[in-house]
N, C-alpha and C positions, 0 to 999 in steps of 0.2 A: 865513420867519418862524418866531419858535421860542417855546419859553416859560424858554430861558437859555441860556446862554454855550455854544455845543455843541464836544462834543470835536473836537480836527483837529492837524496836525504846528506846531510849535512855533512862534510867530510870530517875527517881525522880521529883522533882515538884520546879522548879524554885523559885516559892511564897514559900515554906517552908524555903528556905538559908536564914542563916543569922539570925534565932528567937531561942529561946530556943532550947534546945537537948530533945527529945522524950524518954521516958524510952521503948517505944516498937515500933515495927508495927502497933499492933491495936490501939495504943494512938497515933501516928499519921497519920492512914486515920482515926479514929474520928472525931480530925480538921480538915483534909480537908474536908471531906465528910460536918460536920457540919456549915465548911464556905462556900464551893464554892456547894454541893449539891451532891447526888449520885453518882456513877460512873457506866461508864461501865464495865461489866465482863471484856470485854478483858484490860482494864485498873486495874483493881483490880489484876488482875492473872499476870502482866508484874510489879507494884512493892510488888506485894509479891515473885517474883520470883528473880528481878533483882536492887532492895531497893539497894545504895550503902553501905544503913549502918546496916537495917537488913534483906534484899534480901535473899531469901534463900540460891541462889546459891553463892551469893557473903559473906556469911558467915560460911558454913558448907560444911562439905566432908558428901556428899551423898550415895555413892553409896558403893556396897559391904555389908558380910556380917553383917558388924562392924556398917552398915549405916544404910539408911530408906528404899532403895531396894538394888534390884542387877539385874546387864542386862545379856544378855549371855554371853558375853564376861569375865564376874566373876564365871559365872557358871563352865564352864568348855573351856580348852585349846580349842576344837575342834571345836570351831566355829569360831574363829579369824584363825584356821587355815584353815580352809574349804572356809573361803572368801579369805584369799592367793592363795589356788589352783583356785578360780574364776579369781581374777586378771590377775594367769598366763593366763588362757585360754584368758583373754581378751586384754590382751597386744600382744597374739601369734594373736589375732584375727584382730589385728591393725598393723597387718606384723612387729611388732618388732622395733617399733620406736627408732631411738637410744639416743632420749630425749624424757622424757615426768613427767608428774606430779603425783605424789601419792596423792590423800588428803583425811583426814577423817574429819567430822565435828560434835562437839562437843565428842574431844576423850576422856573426861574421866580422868583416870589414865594412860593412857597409854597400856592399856592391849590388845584390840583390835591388835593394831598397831603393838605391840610387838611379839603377836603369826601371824599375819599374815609375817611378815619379816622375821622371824624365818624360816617362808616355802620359801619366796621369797629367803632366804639366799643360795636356793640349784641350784639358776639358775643367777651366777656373772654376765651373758649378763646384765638379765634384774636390775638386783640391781645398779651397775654403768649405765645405762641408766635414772634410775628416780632423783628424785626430789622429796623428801616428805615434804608436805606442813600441815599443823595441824591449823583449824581455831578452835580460841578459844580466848575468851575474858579474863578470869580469872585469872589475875598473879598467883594464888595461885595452879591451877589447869594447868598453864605450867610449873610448876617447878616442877608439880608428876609426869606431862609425860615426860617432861626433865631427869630428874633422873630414870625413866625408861626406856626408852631408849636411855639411851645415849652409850650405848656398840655398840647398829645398827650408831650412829650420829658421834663417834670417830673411828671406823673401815673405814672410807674412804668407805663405801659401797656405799652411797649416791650422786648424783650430788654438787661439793663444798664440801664433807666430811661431809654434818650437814645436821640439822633437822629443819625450818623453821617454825615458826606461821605467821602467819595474822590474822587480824581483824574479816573480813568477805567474802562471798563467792566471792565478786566484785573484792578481793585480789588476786587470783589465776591468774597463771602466762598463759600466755598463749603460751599453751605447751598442745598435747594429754593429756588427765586428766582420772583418775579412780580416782570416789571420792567415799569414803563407807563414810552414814552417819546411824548409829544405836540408835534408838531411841533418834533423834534429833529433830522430827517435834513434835512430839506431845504434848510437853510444850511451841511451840510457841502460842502469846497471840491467843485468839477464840473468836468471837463474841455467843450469845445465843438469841433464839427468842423463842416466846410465843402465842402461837394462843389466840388470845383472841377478842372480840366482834366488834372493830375493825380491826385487819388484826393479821398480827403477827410483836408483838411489841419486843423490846430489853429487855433483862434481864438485871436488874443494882442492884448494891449493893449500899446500903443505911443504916440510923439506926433505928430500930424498937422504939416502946414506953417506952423502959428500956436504951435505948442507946446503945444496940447492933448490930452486924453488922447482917444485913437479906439484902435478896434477895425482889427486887422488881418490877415491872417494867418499864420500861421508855418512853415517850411518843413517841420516834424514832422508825418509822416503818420499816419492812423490802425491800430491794428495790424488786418487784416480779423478777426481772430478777435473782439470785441467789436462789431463792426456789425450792425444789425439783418437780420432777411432782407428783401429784396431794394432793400439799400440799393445796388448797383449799376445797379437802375434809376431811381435817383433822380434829378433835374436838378440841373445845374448853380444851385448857390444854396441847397441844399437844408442843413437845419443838422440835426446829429444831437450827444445830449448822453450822456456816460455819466460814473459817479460813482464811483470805485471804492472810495472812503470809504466810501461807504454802504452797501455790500458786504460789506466787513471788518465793520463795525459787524454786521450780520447774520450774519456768520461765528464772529466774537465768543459773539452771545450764543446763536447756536445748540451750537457748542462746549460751551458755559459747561452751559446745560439738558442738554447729553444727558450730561454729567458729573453733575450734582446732578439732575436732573428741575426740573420747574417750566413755566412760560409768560409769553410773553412777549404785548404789544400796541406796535405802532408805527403809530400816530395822525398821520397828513400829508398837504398836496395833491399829489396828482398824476393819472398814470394805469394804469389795470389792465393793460396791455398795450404792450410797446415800439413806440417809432413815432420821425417825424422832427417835427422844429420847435425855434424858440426860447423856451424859456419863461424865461431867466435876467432876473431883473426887481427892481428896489428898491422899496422903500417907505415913506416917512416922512410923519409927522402922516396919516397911515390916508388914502394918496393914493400912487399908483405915480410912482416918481420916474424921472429920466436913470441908468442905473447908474453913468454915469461920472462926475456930477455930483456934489462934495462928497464927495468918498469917505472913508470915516468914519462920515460923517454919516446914511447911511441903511440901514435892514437890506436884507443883498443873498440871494435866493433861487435855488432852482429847483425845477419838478416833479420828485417823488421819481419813478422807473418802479419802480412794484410790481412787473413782470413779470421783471424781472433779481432783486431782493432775493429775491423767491419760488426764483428757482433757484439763487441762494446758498444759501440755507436748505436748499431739496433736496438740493443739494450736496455740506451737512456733517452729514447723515445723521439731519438733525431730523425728526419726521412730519412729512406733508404738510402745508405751511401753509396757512393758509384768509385770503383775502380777501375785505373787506366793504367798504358806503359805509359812509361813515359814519351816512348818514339811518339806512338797514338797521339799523344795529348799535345803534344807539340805541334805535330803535322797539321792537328784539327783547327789547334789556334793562327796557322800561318807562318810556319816557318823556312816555310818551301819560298812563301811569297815573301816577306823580309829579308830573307839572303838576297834573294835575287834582286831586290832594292839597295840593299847596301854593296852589293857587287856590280851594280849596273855601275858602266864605263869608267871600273876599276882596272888595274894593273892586270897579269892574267897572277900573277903572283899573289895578289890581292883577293881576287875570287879562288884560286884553290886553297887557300889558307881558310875562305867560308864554310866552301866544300867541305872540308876538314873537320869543320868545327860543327858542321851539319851532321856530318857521321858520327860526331864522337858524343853529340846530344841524341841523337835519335835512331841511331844506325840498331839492327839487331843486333849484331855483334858487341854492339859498344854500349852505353849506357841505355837505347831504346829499351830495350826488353827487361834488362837487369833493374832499371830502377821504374817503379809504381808510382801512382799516383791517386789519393784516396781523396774524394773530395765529400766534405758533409754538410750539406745545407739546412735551416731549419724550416721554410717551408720546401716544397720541390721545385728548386727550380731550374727552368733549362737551362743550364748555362754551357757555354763553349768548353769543349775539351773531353767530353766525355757523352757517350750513347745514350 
């Protein structure tokens, strides 16, 4: 799940231009599949994602409660504006640059950006000092953040008075950067492996004996260098995932920081620590769907492993990154105390709908625990949210 169109290798299939028009997704990877042969998962899940014609993201508004999910940032105001009061701490934390770059990546509607500037709007130094930058593929999805914030874009708040897009993360200017990206990684493409009697092989999509789309294996082994430890004593059956999109993406922007300075947040579910399982999963109208069902038609995921992007980051010579839940990271920045500000001598209907909305950001049960948060600075600095 994401909060827009996230960046990945280029979609659609060259050999299909120029023949017949498809009545769906699944009737054309049938032809491919049944001309050129299986695919891999992480090929299956980039054009059902990013299909120009019926990609999911390049055809449907997602997100919200009117969609197939909703992020925090739809939940409730106080988290886009809890990552505002991070910002400030971390722009105070970078002595007050008198230029520098805002950017979110994959923002969505708009919503994030909107309540964070909202808090940014209480401190005019740092608002005429930035530069907000919005990477985002999707014409259809920069003219909802367009038209959301265009109040913060026509106020002259901004460096140049406006609100910029790019491409991708290679786009970002080079300028101190605070880039918040919220559940951006985790519908980048994923590779899937399968312990089986020779080693562990790739997962590929292919058609079963009725001409449906299943899941099979592929004769491509895994390289051992990328397995976790002691995936040789794994069982037969045992699924292990790695992403190396997500990776690059961390390499990117660790690069990007230790050249300009700045920090980063990447806000998604997963786990602190590499391990085995399947978590690749669909979900449409806020209900987990068949992956293979309707392809197109439903957002396709998987757990981010914080414990590989962490050692990207170490990697490309960033300081050491620091990971949180997200319960943690929230509580640290004040969200015990902002509720209770904007419920102060509300309705009681008013404050347990806060309530609500406090559990379902930070609760363990609920997204606390489930979603991380990795933050990467380039030099060390203290900043709010994390030990």
């Amino acid at each position: 799940m994401g909060d827009g169109q996230r960046a990945g290798p280029t979609p659609g299939d060259p050999g299909l231009t120029g023949m017949a028009r498809f009545s769906s997704l699944a009737e054309k990877l049938r032809f491919q599949i049944g001309r050129d042969g299986p695919l891999p998962l992480a090929t299956y899940m980039q054009r059902c994602l990013a299909d120009p014609e019926f990609g999911y993201y390049t055809t449907r508004q997602a997100i919200g409660r009117r969609g197939d999910f909703i992020t925090a940032p739809e939940i409730s105001q106080m988290f886009g504006e809890l990552i505002g009061v991070w910002c400030v701490g971390a722009w105070e934390a970078l002595d007050r640059p008198d230029r520098f770059c805002l950017a979110e990546a994959g923002p969505g509607h708009g919503t994030l950006m909107a309540d964070l500037l909202r808090v940014l709007a209480a401190r005019p130094d740092m608002m005429r000092a930035m530069e907000v930058v919005l990477i985002e593929l999707s014409p259809a999805m920069r003219a909802a953040q367009a038209e959301r914030l265009e109040a913060f874009a026509t106020a002259g708040s901004t460096v140049g008075g406006a609100i910029r897009w790019v491409d991708a993360l290679a786009d970002l200017p080079d300028l101190p950067t605070l880039l918040i990206a919220n559940e951006f990684l985790d519908a980048l493409p994923f590779r899937q492996y399968v312990k089986a009697a020779g080693g562990w092989r790739e997962t590929g999509i292919g058609l079963n004996e009725t001409g449906k789309l299943a899941r099979l294996l592929l004769p491509v082994l895994a390289d051992p260098a990328i397995l976790p430890q002691g995936a040789d004593r794994e069982a037969e059956g045992s699924v292990f995932e790695h992403a190396s999109a997500r990776e690059a993406v961390i390499e990117t922007v660790a690069a990007h920081l230790a050249k300009n300075t700045g920090a980063a947040l990447f806000i998604d579910y997963g786990h602190a620590a590499s391990g085995f399982g399947d978590t690749f999963q669909a979900v449409g109208d806020h209900r987990y769907r068949d992956p293979l069902a309707e392809p197109g038609r439903h957002d396709l995921t998987s757990h981010v492993d914080f414990e590989r992007l962490a050692a990207a980051a170490r990697a490309s010579s960033i300081a050491m990154p620091r990971l949180a839940t997200q319960g943690a990271f929230l509580l640290a920045l004040g969200l015990l105390e902002r509720a209770g500000a904007l419920g102060s001598a509300k309705s009681a209907d008013v404050q347990d709908g806060i309530r609500a909305d406090v559990e379902r950001l930070a609760g363990p049960a609920a997204m606390g625990d489930l979603f991380k948060v990795l933050q990467l600075t380039s030099p060390d600095l203290p900043l709010a949210g994390h030990s």
